[in-house]
ZADO-1210 file (C-alpha; in nm, 4 decimals, padded with zeros to 6 digits):
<atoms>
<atom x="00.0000" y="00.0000" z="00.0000" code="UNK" pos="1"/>
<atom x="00.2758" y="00.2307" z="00.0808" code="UNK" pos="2"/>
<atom x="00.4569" y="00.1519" z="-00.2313" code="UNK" pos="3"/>
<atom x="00.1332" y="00.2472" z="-00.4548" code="UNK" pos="4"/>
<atom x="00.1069" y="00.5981" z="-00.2366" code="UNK" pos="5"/>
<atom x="00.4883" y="00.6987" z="-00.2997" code="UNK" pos="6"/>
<atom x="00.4157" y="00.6195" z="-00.6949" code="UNK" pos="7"/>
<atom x="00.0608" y="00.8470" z="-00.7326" code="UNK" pos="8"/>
<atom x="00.2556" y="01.1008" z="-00.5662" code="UNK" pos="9"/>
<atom x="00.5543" y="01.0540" z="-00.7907" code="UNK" pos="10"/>
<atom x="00.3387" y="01.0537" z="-01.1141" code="UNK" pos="11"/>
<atom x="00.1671" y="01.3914" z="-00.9669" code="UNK" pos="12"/>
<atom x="00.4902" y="01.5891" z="-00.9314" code="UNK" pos="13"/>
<atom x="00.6440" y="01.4654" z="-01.2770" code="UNK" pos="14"/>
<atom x="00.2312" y="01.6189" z="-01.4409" code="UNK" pos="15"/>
<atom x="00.2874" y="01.9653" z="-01.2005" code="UNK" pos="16"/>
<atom x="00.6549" y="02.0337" z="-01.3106" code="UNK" pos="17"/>
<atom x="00.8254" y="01.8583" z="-01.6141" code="UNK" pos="18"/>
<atom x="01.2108" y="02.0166" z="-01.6518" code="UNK" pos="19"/>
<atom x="01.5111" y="01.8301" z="-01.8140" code="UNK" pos="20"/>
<atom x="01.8419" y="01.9268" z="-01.7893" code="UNK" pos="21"/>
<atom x="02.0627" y="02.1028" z="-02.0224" code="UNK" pos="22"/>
<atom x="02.3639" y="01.9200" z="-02.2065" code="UNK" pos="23"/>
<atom x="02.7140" y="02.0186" z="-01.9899" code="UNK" pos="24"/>
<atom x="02.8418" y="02.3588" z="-02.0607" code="UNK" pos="25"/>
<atom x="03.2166" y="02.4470" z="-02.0663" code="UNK" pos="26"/>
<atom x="03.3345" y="02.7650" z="-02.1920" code="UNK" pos="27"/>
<atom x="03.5765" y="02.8737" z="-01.9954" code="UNK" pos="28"/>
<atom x="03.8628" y="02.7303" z="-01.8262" code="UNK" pos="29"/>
<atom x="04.1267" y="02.8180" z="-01.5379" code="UNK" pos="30"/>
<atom x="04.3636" y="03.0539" z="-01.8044" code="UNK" pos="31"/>
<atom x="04.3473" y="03.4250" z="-01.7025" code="UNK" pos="32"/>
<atom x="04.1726" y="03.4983" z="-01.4000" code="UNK" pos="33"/>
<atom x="03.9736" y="03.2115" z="-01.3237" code="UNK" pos="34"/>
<atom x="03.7276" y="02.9684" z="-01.4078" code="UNK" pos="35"/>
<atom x="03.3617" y="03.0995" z="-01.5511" code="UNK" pos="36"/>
<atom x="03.0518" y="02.9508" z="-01.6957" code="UNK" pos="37"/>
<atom x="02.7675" y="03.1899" z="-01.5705" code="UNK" pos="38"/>
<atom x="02.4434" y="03.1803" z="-01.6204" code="UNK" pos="39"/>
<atom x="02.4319" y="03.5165" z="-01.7934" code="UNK" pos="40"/>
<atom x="02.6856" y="03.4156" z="-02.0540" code="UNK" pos="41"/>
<atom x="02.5352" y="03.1386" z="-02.0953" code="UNK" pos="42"/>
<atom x="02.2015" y="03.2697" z="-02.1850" code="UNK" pos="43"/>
<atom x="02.3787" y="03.5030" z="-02.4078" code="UNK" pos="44"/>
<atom x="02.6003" y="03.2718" z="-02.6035" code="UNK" pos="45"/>
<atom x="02.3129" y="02.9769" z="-02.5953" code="UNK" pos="46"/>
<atom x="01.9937" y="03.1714" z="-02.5847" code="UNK" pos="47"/>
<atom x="01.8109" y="02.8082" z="-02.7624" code="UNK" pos="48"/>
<atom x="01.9519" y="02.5869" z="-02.5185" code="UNK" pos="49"/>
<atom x="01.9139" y="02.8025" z="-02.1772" code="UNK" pos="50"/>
<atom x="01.6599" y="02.8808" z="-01.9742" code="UNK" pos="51"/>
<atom x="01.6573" y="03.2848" z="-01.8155" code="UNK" pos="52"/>
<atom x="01.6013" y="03.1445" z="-01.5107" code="UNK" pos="53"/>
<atom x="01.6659" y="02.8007" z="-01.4036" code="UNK" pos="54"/>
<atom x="01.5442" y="02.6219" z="-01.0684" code="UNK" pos="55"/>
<atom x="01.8823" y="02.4553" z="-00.9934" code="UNK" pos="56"/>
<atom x="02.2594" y="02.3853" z="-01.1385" code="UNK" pos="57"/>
<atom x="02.4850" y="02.0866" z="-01.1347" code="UNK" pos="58"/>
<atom x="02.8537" y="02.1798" z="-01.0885" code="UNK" pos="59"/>
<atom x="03.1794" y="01.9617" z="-01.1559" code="UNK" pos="60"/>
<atom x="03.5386" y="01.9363" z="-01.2915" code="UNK" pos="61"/>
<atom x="03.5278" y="01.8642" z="-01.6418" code="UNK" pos="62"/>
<atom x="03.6745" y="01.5248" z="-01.5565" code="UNK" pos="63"/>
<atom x="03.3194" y="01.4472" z="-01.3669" code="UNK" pos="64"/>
<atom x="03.4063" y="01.5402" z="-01.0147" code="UNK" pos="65"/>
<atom x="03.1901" y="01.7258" z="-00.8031" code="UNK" pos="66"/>
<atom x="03.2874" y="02.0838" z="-00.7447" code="UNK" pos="67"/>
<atom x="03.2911" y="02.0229" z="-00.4052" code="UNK" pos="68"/>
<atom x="03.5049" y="01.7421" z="-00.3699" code="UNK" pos="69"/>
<atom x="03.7939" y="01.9572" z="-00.5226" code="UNK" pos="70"/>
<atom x="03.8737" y="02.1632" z="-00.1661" code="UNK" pos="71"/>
<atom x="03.8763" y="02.4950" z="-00.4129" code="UNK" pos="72"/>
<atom x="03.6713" y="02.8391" z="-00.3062" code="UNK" pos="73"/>
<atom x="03.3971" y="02.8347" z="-00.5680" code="UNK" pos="74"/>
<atom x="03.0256" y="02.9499" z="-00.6022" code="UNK" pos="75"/>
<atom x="02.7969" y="02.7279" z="-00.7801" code="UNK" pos="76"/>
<atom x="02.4491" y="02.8832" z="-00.7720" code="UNK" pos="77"/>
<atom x="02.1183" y="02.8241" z="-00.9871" code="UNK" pos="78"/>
<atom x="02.1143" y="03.2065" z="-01.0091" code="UNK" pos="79"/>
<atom x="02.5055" y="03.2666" z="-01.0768" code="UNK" pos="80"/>
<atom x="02.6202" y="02.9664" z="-01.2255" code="UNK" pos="81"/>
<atom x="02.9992" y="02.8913" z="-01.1628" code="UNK" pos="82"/>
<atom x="03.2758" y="03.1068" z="-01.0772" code="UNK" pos="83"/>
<atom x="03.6324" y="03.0319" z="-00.9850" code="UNK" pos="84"/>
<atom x="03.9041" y="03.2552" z="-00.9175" code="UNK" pos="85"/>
<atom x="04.2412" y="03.1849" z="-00.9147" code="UNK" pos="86"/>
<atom x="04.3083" y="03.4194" z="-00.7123" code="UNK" pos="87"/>
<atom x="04.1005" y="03.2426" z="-00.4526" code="UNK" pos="88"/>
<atom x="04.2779" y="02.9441" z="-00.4552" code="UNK" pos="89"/>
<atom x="04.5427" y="02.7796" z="-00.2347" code="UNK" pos="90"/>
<atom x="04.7693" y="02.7416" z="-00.5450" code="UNK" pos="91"/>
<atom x="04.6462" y="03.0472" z="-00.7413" code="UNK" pos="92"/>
<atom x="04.4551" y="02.8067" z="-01.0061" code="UNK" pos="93"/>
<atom x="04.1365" y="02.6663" z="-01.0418" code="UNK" pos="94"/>
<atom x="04.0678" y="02.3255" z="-01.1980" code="UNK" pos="95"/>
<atom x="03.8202" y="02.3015" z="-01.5462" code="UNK" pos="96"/>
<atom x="03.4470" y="02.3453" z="-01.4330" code="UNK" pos="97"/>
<atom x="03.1429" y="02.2345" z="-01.6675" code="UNK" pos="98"/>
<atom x="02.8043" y="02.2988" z="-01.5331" code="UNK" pos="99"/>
<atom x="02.4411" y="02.2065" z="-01.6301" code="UNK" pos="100"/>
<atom x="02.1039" y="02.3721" z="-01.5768" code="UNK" pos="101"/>
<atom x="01.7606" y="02.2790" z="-01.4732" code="UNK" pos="102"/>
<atom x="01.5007" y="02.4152" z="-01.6985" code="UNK" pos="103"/>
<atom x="01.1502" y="02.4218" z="-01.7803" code="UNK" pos="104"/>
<atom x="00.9576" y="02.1870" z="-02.0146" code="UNK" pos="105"/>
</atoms>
């Protein structure tokens, strides 16, 4: 019985909200000062494949690690997307970053 609850109310969240994420973005890298793939470039370099908005944000090395596993100083926000500066870091550079974006069906 418990089983058949958890699977209505599965089926009535994927009907309210359908999103899908975006393919991997990675524009940027650590050269100059830092490491950048925001959501406002984004939107402006990939207008047909970004959302203005979007509800949430993956972040990781472009090997596949997660950003926070990597011990640098870096924001990774659904409003802000990634940023990385060397700067920030212990040894002055940040690794590759490639995010990915929640958006809207």
């Amino acid at each position: 019985m418990l089983l058949l609850r958890l699977t209505i109310s599965l089926l009535s969240v994927d009907s309210v909200y359908s999103a899908q994420w975006t393919r991997w973005f990675d524009n940027d890298d650590s050269q100059g000062s830092g490491d950048f793939e925001t959501v406002l470039d984004l939107n402006s370099e990939y207008p047909d494949e970004m959302c203005e908005n979007p509800p949430d944000v993956e972040c990781q090395t472009a090997s596949g690690l997660p950003y926070t596993a990597t011990g640098e100083d870096v924001t990774c926000s659904a409003t802000v997307g990634l940023k990385c500066k060397n700067v920030d870091q212990p040894n002055r550079k940040c690794s590759d970053f490639k995010v990915r974006f929640i958006c809207p069906g």
